[in-house]
C-alpha positions in Angstrom: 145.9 79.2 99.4 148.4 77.0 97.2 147.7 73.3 96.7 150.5 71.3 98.1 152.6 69.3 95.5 151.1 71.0 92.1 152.2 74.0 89.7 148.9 75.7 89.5 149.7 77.9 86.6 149.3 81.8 86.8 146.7 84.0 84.9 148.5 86.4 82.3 148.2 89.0 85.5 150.7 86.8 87.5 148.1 86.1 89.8 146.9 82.2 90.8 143.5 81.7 89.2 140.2 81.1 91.2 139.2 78.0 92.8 136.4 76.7 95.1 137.1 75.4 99.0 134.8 73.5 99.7 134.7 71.8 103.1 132.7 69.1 105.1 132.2 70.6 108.6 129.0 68.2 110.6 127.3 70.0 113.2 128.6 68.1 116.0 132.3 69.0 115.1 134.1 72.1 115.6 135.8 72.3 112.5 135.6 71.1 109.2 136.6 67.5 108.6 137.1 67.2 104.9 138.2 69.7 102.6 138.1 69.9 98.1 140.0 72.1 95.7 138.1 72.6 92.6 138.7 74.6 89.1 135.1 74.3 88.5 133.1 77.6 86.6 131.4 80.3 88.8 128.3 79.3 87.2 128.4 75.8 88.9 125.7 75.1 91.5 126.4 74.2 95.1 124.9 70.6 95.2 126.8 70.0 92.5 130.1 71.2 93.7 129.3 69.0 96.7 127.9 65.8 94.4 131.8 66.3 92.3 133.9 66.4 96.0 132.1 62.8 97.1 132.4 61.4 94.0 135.9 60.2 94.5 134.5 58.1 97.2 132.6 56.1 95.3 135.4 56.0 92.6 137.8 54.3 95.0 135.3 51.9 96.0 134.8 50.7 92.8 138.3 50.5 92.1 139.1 48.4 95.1 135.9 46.1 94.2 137.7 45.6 90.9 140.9 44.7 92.4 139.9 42.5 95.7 136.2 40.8 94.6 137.0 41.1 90.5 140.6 40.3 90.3 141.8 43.1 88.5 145.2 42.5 89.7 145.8 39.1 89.2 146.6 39.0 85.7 149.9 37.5 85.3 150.6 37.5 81.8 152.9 39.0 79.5 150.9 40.3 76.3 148.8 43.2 75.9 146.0 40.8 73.9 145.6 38.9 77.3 145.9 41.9 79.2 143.3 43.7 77.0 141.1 40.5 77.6 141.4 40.2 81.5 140.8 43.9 82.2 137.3 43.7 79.5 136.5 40.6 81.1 136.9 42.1 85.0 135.5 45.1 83.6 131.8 43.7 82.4 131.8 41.7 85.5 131.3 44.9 87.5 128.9 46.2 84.9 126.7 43.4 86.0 127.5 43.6 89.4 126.4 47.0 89.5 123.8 46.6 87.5 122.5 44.1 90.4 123.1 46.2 93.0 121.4 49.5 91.2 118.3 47.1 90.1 118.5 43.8 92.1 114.9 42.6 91.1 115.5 43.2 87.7 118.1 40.2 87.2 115.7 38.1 89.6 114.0 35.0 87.6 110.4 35.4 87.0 108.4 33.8 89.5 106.8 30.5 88.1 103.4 31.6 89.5 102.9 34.5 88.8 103.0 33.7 85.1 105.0 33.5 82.4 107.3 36.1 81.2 106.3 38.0 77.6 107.3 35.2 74.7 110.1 35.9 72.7 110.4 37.5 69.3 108.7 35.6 66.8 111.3 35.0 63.7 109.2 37.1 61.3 109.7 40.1 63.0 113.3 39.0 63.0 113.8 39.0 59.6 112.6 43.2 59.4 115.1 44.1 62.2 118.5 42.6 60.8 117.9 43.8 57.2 120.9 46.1 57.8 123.4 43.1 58.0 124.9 41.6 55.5 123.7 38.2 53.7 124.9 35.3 55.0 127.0 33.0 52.7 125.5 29.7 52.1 127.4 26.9 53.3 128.3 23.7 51.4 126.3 20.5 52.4 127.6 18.2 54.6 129.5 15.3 52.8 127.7 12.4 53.4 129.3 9.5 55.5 128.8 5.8 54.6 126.1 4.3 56.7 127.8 1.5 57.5 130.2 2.0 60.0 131.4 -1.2 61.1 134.6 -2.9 60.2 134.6 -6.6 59.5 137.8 -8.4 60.6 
């Protein structure tokens, strides 16, 4: 079997190299219905070969989220900065999207009565887990503005 459309390159034997066909064949049909090429190693495992094929489903799906519900392709611009910026912006909106839809009770607010949720860190413990940054520069005092701010005329 050749793949259509690609220069698979030959082993030193002029032979073409090894590849797994893997099909989709339900029991109610009476051939396959899908079919994969892969380049995968021998040493592969079945489910696995199968988990790689589907894969691309679920690729496609997120690339079309990204495009229709995200806006991927709406950016209009003309520099790469703004480019760079739409496509990180679009990009961590599907992080949390699918984030939600991996964990949705996770995101959820607490419920009021059943409690509160665990406090916050108290600023002394604060204090031990940034010792790595830099000190901060202290910055010069306000100037002080005259109290009286009317204007007589």
């Amino acid at each position: 079997m050749r793949p259509a459309g690609h220069r698979v390159a030959r082993d030193p034997d002029g032979l073409l190299p090894e590849r797994w066909l893997i099909a989709q064949w339900p029991d109610d049909e009476a051939e396959p219905v899908k079919y994969w090429l892969s380049s995968l190693p021998e040493t592969t495992s079945h489910t696995d070969l199968v988990r790689y094929g589907k894969i691309r489903w679920r690729i496609e799906h997120d690339y079309r989220e990204l495009k229709t519900g995200l806006g991927l392709d709406h950016f209009e611009g003309r520099s790469w900065t703004g480019w760079h910026r739409h496509v990180t912006l679009v990009t961590a909106a599907h992080l949390f999207i699918t984030e939600l839809r991996l964990d949705p009770k996770r995101l959820r607010r607490p419920d009021p009565l059943q409690g509160h949720p665990r406090a916050a860190t108290p600023p002394r413990d604060l204090d031990r887990r940034l010792h790595h940054l830099p000190p901060t520069r202290e910055t010069p005092a306000p100037q002080q503005t005259p109290q009286n701010l009317t204007k007589h005329y």
